[in-house]
C-alpha positions as a Markdown table, in Angstrom:
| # | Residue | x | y | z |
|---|---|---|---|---|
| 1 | Unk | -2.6 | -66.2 | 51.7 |
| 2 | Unk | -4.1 | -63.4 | 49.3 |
| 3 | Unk | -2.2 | -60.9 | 48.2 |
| 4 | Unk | -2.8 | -57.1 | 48.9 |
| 5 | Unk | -6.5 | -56.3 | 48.1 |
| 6 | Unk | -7.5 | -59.5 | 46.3 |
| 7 | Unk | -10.9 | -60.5 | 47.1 |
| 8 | Unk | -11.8 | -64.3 | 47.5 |
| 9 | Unk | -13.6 | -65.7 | 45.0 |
| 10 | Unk | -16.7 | -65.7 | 46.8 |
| 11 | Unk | -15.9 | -62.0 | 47.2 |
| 12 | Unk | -17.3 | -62.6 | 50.7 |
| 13 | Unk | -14.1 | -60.7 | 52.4 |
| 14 | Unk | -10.7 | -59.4 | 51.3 |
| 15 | Unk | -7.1 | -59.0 | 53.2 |
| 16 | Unk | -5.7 | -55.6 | 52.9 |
| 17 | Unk | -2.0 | -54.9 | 54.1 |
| 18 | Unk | -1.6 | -53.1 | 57.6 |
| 19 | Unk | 1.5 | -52.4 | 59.2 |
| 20 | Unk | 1.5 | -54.4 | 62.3 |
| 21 | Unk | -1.5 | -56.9 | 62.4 |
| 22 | Unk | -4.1 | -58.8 | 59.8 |
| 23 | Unk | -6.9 | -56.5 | 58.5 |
| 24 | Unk | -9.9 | -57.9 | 56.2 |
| 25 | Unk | -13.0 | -56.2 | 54.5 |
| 26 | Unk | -16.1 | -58.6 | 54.9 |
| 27 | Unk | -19.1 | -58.3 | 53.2 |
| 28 | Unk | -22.7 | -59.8 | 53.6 |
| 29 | Unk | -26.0 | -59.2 | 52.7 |
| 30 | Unk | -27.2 | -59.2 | 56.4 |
| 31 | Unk | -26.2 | -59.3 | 59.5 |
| 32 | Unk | -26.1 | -63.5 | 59.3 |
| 33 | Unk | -24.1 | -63.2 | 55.7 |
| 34 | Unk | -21.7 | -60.5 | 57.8 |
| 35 | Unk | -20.6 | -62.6 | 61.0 |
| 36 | Unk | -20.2 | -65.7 | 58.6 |
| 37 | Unk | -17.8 | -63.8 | 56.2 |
| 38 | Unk | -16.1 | -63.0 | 59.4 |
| 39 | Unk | -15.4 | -66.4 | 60.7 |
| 40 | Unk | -14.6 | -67.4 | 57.2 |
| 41 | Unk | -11.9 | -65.2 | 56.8 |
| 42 | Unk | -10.4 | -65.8 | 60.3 |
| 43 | Unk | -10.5 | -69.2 | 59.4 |
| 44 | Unk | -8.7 | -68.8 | 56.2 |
| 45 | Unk | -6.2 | -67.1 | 57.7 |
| 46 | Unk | -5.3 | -69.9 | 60.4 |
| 47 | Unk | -5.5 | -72.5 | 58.4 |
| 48 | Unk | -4.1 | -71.0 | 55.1 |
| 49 | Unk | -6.6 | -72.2 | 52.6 |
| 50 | Unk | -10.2 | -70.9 | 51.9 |
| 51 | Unk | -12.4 | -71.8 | 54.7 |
| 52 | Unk | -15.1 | -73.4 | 53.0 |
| 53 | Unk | -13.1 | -76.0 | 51.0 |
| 54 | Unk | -11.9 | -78.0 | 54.1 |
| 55 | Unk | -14.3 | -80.7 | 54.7 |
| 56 | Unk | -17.1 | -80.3 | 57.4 |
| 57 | Unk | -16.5 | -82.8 | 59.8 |
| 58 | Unk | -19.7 | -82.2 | 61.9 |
| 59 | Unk | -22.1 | -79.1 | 62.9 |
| 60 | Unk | -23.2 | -77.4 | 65.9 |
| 61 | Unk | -25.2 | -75.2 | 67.3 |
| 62 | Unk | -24.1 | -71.9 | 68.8 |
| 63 | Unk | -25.5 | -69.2 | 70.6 |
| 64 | Unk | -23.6 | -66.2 | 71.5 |
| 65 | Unk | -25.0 | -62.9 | 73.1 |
| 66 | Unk | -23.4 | -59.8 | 74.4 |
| 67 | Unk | -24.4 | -56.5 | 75.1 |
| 68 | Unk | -23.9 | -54.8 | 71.6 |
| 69 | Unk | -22.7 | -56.3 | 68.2 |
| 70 | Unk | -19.1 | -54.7 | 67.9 |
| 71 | Unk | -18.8 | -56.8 | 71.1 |
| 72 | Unk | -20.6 | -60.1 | 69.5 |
| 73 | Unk | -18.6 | -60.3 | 66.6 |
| 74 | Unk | -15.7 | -60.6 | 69.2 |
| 75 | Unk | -17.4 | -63.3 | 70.9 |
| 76 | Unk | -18.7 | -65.1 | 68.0 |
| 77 | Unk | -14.8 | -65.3 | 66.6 |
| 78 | Unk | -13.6 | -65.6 | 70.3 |
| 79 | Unk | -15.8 | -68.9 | 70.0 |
| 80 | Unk | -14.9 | -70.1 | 66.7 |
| 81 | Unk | -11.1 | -69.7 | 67.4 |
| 82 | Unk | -12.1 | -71.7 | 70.6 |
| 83 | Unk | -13.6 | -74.2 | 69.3 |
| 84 | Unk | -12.0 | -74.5 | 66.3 |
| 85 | Unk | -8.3 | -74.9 | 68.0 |
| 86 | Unk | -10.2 | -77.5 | 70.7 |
| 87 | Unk | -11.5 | -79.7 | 68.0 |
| 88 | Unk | -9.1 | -79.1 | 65.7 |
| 89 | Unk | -11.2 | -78.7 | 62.9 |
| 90 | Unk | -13.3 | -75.9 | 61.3 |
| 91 | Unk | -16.2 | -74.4 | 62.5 |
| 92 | Unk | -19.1 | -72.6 | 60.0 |
């Protein structure tokens, strides 16, 4: 894992140190860029490695909704975790 305020190299999201749980700082140049840096850095910090170099073993569509987008980024990661865990694999 990163240390304290080191930004990935795709400077996409950083971990920051927090007392009890995981924080990150994501980044994107829209809203898309935003909830894929997201699921990126939860990702990296199941598996331990940077996201996107784990090989994609297959693609598929999602489609999340919910009634604002503090509550969709929830969902969308709810999802990845989900399905991510399920098929053991990555998800972006």
């Amino acid at each position: 894992m990163q240390e304290k305020n080191d930004i990935n190299s795709s400077q996409l999201y950083e971990f920051v140190d927090h007392t009890a749980d995981m924080q990150m700082k994501v980044r994107g140049g829209s809203l898309e860029e935003l909830f894929k840096s997201s699921g990126l850095a939860m990702l990296e910090i199941i598996y331990g490695k940077t996201a996107a170099n784990i090989p994609l073993q297959y693609t598929e569509h999602l489609q999340v909704e919910s009634t604002d987008l503090e509550s969709l980024m929830v969902d969308w990661l709810s999802e990845l975790l989900y399905l991510s865990l399920a098929n053991r694999s990555t998800c972006l």
